[in-house]
PDB file with one MODEL, atoms N, CA, C and O in Angstrom:
MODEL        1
ATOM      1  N   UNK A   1      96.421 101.889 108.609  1.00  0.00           N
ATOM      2  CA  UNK A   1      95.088 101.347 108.429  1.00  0.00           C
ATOM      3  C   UNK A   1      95.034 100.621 107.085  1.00  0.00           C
ATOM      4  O   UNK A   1      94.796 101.199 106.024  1.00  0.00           O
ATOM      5  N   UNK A   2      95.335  98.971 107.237  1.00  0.00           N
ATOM      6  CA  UNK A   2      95.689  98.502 105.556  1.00  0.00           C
ATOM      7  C   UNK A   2      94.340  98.551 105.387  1.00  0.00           C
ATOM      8  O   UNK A   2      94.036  99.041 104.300  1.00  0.00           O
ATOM      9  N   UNK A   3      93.524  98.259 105.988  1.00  0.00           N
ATOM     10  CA  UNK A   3      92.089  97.882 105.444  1.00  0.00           C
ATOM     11  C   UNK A   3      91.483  99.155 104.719  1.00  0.00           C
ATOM     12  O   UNK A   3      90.534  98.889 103.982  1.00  0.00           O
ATOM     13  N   UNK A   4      91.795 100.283 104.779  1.00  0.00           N
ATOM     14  CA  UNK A   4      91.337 101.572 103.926  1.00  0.00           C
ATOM     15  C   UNK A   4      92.325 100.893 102.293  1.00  0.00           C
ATOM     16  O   UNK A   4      91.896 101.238 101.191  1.00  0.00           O
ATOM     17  N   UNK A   5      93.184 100.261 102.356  1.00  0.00           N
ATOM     18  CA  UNK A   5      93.987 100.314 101.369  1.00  0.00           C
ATOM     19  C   UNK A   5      93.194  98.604 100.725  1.00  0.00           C
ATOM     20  O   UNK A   5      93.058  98.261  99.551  1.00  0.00           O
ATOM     21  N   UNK A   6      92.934  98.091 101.564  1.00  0.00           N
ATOM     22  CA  UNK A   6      92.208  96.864 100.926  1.00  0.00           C
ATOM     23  C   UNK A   6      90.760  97.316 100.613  1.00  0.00           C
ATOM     24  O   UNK A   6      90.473  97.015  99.455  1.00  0.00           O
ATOM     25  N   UNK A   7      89.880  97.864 101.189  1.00  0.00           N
ATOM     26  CA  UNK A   7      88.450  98.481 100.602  1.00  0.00           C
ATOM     27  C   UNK A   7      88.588  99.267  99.450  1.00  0.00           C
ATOM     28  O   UNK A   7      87.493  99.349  98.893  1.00  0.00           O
ATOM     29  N   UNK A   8      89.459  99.876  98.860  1.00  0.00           N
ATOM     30  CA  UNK A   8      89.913 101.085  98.398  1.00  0.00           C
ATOM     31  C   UNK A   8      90.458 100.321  96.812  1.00  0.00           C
ATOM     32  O   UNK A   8      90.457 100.830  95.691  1.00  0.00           O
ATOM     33  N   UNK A   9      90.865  99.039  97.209  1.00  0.00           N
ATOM     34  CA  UNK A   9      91.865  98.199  96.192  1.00  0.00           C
ATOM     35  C   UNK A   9      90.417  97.372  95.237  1.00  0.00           C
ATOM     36  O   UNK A   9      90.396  96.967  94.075  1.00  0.00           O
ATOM     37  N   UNK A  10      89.314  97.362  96.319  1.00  0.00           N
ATOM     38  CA  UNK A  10      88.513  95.867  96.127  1.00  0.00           C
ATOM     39  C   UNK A  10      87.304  97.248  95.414  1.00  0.00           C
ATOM     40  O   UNK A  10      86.355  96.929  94.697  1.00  0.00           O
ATOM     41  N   UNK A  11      87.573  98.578  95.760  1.00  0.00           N
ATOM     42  CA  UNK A  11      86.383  99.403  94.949  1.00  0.00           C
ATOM     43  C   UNK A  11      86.819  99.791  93.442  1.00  0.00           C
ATOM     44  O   UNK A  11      86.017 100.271  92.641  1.00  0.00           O
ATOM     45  N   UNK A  12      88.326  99.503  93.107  1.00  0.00           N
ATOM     46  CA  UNK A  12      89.188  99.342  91.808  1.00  0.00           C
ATOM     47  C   UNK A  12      89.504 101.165  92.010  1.00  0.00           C
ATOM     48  O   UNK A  12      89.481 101.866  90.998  1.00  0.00           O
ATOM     49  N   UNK A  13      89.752 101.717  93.212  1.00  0.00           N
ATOM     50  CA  UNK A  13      89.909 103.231  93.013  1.00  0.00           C
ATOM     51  C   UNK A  13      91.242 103.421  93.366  1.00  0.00           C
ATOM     52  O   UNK A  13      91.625 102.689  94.279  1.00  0.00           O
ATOM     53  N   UNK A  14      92.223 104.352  92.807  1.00  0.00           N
ATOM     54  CA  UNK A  14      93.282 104.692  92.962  1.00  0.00           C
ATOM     55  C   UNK A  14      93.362 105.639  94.484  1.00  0.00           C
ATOM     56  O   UNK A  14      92.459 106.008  95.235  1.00  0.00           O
ATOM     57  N   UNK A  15      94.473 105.781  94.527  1.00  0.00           N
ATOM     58  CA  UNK A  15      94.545 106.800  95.947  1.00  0.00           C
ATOM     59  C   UNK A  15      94.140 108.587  95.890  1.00  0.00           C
ATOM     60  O   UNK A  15      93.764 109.329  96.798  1.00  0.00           O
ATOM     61  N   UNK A  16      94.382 108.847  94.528  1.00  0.00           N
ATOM     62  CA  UNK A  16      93.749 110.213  93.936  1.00  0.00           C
ATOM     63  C   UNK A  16      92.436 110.044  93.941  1.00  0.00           C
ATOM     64  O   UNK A  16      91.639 110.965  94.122  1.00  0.00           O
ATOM     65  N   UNK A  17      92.165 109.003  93.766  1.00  0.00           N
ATOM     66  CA  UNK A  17      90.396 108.606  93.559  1.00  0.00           C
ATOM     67  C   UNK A  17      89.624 109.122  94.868  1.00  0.00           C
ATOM     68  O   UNK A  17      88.869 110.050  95.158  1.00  0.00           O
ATOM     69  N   UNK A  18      90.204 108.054  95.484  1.00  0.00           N
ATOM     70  CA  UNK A  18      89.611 108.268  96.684  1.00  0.00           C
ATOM     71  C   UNK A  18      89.816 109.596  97.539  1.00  0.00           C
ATOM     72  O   UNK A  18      88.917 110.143  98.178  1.00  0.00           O
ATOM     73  N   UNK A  19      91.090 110.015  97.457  1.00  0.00           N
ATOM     74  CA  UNK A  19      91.107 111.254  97.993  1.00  0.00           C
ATOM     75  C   UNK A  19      89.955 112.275  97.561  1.00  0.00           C
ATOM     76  O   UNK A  19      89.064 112.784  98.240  1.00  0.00           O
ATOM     77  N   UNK A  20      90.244 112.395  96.315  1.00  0.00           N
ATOM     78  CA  UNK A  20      89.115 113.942  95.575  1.00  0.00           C
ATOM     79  C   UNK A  20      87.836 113.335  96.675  1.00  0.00           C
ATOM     80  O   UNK A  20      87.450 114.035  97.611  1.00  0.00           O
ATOM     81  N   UNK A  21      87.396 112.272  96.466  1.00  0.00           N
ATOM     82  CA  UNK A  21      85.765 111.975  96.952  1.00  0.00           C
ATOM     83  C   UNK A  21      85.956 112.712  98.450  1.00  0.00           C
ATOM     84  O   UNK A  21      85.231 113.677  98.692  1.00  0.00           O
ATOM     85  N   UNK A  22      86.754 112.342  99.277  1.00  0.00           N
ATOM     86  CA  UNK A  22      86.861 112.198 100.881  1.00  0.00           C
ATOM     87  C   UNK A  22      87.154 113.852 100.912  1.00  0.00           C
ATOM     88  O   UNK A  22      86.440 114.570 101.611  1.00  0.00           O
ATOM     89  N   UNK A  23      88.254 114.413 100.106  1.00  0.00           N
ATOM     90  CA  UNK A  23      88.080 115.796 100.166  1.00  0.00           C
ATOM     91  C   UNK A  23      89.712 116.088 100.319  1.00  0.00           C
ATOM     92  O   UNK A  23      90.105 117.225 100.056  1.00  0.00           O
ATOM     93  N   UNK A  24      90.385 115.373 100.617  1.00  0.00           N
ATOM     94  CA  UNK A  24      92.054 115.115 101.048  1.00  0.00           C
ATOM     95  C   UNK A  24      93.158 114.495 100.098  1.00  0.00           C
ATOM     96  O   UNK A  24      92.997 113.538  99.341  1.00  0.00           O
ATOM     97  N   UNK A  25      94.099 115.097 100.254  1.00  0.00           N
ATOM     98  CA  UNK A  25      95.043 114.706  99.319  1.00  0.00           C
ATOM     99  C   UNK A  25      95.257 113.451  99.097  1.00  0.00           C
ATOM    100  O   UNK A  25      94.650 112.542  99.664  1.00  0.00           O
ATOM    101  N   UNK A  26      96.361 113.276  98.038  1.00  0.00           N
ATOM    102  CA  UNK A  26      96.527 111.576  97.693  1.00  0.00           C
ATOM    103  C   UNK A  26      97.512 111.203  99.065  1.00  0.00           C
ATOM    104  O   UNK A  26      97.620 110.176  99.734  1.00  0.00           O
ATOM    105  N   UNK A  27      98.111 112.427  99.136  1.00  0.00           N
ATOM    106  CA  UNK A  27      99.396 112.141 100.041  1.00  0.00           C
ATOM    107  C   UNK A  27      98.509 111.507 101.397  1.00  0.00           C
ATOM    108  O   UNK A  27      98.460 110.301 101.637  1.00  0.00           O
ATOM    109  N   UNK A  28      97.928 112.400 102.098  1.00  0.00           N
ATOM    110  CA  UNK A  28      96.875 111.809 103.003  1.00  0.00           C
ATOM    111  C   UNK A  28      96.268 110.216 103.257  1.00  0.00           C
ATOM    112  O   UNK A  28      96.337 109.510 104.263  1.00  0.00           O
ATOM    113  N   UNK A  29      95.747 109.998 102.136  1.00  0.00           N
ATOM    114  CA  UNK A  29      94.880 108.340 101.851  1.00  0.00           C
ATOM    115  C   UNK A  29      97.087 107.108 102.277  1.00  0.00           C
ATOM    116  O   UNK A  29      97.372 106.218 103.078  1.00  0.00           O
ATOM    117  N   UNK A  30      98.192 108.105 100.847  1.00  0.00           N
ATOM    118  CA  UNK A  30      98.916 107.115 101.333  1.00  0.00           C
ATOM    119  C   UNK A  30      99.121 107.201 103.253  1.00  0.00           C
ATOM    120  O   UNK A  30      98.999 106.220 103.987  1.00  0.00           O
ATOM    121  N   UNK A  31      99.306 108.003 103.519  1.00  0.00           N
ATOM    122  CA  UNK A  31      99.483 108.305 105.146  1.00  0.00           C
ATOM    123  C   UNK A  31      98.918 107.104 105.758  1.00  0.00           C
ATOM    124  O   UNK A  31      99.446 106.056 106.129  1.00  0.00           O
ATOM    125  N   UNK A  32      97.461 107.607 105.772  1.00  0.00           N
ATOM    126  CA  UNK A  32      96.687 106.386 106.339  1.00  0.00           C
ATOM    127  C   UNK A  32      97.186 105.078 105.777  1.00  0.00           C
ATOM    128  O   UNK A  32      97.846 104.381 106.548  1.00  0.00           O
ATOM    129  N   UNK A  33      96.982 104.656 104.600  1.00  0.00           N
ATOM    130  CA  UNK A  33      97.165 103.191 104.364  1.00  0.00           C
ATOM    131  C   UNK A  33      98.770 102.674 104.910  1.00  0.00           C
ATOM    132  O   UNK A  33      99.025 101.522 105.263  1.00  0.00           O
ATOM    133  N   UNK A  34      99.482 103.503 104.888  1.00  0.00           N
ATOM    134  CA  UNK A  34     100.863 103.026 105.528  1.00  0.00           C
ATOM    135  C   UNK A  34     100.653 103.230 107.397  1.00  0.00           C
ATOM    136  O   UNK A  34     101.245 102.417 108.107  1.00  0.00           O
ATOM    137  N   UNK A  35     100.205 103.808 107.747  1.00  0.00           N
ATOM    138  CA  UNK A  35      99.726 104.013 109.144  1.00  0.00           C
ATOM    139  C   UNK A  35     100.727 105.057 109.565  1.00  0.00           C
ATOM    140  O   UNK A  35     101.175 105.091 110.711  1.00  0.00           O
ATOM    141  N   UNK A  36     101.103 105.987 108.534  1.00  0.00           N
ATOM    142  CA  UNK A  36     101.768 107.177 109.477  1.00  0.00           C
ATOM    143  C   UNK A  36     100.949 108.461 110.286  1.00  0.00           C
ATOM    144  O   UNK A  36     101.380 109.038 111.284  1.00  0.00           O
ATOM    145  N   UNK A  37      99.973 108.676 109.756  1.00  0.00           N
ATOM    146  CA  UNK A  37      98.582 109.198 110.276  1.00  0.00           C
ATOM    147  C   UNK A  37      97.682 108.403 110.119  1.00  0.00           C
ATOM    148  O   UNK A  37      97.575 107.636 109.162  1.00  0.00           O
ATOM    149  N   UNK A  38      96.911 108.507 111.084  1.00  0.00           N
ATOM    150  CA  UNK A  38      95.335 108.150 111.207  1.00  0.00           C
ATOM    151  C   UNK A  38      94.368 109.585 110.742  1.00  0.00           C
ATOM    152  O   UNK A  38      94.513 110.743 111.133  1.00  0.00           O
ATOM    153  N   UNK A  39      93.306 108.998 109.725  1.00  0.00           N
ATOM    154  CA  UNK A  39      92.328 110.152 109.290  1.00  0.00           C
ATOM    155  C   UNK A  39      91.512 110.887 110.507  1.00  0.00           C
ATOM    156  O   UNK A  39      91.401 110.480 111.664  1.00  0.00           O
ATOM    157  N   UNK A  40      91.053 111.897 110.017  1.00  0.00           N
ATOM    158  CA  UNK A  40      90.250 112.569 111.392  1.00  0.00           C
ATOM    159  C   UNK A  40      88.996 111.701 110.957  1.00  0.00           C
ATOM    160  O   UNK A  40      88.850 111.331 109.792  1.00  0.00           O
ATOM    161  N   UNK A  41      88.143 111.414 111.923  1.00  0.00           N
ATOM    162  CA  UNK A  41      87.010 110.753 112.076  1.00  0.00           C
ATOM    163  C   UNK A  41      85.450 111.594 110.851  1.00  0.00           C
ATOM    164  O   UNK A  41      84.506 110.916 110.447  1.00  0.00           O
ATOM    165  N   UNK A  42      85.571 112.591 110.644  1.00  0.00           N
ATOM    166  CA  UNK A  42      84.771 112.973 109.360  1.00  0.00           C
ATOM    167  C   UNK A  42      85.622 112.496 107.850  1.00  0.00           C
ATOM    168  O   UNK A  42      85.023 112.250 106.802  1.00  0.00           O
ATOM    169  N   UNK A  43      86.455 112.461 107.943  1.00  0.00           N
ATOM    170  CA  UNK A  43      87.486 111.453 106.628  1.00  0.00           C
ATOM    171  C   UNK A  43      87.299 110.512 106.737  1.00  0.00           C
ATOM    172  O   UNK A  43      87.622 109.903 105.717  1.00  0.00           O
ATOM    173  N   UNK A  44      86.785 109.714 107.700  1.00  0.00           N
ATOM    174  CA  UNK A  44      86.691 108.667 107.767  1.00  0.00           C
ATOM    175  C   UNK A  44      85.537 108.022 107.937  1.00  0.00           C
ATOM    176  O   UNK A  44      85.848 106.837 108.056  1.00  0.00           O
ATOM    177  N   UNK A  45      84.458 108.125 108.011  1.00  0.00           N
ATOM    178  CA  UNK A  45      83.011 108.242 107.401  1.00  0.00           C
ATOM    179  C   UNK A  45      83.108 108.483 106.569  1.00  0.00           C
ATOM    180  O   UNK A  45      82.925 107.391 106.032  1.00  0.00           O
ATOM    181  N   UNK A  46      83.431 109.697 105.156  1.00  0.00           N
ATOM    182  CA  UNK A  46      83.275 109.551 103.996  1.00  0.00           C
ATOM    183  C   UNK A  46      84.329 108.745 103.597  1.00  0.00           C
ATOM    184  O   UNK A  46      84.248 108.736 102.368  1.00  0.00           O
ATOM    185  N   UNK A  47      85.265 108.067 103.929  1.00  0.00           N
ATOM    186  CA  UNK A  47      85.714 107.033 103.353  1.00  0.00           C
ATOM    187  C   UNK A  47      84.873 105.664 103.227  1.00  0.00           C
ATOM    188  O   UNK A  47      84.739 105.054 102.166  1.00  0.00           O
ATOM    189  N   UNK A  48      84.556 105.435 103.946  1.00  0.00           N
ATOM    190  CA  UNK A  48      83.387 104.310 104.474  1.00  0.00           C
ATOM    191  C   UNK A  48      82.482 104.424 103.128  1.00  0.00           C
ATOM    192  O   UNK A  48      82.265 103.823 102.076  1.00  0.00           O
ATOM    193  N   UNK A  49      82.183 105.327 103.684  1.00  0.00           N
ATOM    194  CA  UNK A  49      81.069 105.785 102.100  1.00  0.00           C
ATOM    195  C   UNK A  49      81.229 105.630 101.253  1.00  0.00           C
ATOM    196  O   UNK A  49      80.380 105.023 100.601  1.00  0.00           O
ATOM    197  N   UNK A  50      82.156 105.966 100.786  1.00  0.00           N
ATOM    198  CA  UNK A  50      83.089 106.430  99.525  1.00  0.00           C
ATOM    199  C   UNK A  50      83.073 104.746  98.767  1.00  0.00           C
ATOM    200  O   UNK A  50      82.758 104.426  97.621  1.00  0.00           O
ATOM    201  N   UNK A  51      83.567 103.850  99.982  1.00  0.00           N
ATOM    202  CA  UNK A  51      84.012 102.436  99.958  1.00  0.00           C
ATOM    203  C   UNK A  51      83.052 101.806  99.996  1.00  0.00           C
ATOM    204  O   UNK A  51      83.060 100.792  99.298  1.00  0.00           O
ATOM    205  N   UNK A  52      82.128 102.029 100.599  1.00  0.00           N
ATOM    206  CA  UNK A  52      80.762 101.094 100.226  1.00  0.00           C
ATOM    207  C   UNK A  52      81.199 100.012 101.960  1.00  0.00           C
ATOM    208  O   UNK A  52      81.368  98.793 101.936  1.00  0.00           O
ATOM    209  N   UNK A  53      81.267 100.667 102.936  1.00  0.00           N
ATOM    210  CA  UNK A  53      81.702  99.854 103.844  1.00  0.00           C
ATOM    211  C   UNK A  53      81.706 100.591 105.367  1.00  0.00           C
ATOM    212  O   UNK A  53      82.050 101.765 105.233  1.00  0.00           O
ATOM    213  N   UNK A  54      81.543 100.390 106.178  1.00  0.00           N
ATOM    214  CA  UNK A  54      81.268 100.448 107.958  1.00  0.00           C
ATOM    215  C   UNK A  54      82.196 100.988 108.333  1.00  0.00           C
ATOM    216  O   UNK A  54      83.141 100.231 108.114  1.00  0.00           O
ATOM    217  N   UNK A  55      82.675 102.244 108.974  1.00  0.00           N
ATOM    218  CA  UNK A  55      83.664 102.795 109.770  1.00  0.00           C
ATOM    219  C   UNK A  55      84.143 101.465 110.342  1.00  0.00           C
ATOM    220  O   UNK A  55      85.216 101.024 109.929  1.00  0.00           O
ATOM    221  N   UNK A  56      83.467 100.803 111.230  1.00  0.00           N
ATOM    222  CA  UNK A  56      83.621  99.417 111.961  1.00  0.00           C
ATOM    223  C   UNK A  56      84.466  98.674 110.993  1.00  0.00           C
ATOM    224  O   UNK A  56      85.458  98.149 111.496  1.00  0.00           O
ATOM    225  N   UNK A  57      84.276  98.492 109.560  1.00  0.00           N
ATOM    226  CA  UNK A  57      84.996  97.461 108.936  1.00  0.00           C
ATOM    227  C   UNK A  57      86.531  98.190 108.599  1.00  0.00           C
ATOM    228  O   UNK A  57      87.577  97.545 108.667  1.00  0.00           O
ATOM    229  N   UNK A  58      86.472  99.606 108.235  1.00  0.00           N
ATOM    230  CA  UNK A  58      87.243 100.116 108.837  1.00  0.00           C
ATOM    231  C   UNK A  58      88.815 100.112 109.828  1.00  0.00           C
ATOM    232  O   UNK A  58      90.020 100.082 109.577  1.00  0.00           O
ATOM    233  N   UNK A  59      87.779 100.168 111.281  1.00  0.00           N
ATOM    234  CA  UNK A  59      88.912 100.420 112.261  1.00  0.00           C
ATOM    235  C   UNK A  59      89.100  99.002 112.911  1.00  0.00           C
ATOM    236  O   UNK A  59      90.052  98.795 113.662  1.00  0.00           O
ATOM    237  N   UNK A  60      88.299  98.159 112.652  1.00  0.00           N
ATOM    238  CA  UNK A  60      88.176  96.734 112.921  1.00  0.00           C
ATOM    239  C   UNK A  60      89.070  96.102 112.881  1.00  0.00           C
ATOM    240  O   UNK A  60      88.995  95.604 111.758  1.00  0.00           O
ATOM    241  N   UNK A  61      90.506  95.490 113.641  1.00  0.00           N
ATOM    242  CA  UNK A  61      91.870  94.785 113.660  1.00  0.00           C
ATOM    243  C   UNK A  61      92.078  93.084 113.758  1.00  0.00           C
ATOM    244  O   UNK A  61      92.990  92.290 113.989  1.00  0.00           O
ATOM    245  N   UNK A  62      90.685  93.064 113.443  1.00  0.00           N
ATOM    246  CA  UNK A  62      90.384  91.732 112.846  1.00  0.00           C
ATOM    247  C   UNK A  62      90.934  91.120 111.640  1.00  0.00           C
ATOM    248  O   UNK A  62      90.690  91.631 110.546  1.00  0.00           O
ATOM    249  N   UNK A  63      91.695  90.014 111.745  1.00  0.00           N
ATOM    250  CA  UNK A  63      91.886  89.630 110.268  1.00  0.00           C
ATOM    251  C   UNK A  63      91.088  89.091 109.072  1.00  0.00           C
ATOM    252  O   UNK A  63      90.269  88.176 108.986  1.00  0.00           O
ATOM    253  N   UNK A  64      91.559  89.895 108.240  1.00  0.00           N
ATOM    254  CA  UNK A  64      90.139  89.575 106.698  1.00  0.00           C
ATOM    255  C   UNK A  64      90.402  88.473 106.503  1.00  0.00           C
ATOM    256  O   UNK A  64      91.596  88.212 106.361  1.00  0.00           O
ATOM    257  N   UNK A  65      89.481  87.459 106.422  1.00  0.00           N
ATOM    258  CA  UNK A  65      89.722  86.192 106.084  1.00  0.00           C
ATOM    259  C   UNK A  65      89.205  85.714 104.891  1.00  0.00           C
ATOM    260  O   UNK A  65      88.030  86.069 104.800  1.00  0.00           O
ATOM    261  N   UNK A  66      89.576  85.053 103.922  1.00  0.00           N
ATOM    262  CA  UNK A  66      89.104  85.086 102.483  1.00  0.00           C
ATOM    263  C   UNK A  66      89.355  83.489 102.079  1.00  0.00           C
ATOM    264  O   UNK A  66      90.183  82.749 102.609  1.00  0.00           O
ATOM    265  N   UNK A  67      88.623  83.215 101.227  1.00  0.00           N
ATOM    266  CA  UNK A  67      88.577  81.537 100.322  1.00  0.00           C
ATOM    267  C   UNK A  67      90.020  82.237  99.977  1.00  0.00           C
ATOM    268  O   UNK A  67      90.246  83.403 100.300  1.00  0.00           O
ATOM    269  N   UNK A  68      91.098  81.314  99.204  1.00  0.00           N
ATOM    270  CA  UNK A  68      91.655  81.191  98.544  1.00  0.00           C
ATOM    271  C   UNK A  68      93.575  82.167  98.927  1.00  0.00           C
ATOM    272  O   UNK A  68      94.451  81.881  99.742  1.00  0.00           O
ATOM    273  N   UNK A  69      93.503  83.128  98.039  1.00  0.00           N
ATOM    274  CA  UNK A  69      94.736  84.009  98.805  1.00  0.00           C
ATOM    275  C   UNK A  69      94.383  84.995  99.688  1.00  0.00           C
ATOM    276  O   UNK A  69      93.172  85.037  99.901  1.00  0.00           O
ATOM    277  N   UNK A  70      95.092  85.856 100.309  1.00  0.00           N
ATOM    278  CA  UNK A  70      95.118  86.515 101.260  1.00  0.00           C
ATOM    279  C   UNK A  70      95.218  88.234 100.273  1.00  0.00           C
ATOM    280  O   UNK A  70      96.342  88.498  99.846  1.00  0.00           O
ATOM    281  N   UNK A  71      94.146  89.217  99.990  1.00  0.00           N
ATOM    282  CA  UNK A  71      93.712  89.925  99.381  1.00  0.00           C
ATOM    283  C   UNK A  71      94.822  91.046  99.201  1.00  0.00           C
ATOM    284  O   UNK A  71      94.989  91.945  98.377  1.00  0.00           O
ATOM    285  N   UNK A  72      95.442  90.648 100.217  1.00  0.00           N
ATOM    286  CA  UNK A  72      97.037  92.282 100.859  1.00  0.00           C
ATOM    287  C   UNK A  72      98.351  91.387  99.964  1.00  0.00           C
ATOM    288  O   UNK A  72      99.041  92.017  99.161  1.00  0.00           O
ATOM    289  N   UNK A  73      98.524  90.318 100.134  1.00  0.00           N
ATOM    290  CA  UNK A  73      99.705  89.760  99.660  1.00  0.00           C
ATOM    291  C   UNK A  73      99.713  88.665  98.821  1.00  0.00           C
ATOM    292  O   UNK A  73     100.798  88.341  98.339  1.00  0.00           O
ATOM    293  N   UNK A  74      98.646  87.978  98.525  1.00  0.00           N
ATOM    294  CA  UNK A  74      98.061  87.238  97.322  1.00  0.00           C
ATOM    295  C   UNK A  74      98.689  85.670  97.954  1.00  0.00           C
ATOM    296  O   UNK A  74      98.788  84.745  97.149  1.00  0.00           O
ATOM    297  N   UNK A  75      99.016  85.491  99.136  1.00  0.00           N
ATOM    298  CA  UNK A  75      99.240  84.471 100.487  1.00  0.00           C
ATOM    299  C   UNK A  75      98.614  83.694 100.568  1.00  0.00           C
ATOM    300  O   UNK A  75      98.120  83.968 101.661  1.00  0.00           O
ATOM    301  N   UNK A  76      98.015  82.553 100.181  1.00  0.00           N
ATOM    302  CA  UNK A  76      96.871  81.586 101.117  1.00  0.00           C
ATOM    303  C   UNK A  76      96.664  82.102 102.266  1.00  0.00           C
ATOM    304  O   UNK A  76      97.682  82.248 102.942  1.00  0.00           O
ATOM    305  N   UNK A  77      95.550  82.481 102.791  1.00  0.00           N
ATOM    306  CA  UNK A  77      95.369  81.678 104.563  1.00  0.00           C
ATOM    307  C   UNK A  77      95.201  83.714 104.776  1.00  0.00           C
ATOM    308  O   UNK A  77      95.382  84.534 103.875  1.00  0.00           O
ATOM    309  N   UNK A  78      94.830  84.005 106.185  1.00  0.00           N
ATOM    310  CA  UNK A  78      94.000  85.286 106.614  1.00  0.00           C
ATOM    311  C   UNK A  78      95.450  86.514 106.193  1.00  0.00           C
ATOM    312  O   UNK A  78      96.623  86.289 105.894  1.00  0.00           O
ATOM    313  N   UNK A  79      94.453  88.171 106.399  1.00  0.00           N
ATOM    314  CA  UNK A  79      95.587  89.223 106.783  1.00  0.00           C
ATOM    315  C   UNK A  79      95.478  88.606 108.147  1.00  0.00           C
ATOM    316  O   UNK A  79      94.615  87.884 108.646  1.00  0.00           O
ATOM    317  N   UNK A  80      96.841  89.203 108.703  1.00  0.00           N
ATOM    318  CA  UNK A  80      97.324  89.530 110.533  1.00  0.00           C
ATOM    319  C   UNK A  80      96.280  90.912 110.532  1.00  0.00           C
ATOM    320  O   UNK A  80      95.854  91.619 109.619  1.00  0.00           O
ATOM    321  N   UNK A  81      96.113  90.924 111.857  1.00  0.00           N
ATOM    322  CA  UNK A  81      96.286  92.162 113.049  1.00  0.00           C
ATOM    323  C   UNK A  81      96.201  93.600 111.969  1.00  0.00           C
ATOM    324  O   UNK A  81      97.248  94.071 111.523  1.00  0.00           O
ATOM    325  N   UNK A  82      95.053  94.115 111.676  1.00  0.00           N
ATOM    326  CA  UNK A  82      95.378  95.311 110.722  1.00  0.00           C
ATOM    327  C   UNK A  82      95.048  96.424 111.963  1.00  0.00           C
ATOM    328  O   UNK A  82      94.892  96.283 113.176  1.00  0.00           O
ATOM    329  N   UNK A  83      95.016  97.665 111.009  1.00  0.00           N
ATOM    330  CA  UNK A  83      94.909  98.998 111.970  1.00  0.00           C
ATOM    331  C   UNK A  83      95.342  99.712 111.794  1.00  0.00           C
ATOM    332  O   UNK A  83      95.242 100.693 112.530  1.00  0.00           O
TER     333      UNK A  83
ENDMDL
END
């Protein structure tokens, strides 16, 4: 789920950060952002929260599309396919 790792990047919070708030380890948040687990769905509402942002924006596999570089790899032009 890069987009927990791009909301997470754009709130200036580290992965300890966010963990303490959500309630779960750092190890956990990396899990998710690499996509080796998916959070249980109450982790993931207070992530949302946490992030200032929509479960929907979230789990949403839409690509972020941005003026200028690409927010994940500093790329011109959209992310791919997240999730």
């Amino acid at each position: 789920m890069k987009k927990i790792r791009y909301y997470r990047e754009q709130a200036k919070m580290t992965q300890a950060e966010l963990a303490a708030r959500v309630g779960v380890s750092p190890e956990a948040v990396c899990q998710w952002e690499t996509g080796a687990t998916k959070p249980a769905l109450s982790s993931l509402v207070k992530a949302a929260k946490t992030l200032e942002c929509s479960v929907d924006d979230l789990l949403d596999d839409e690509p972020l599309c941005v003026h200028g570089a690409n927010p994940l790899t500093g790329v011109p032009g959209c992310v791919g396919p997240l999730g």
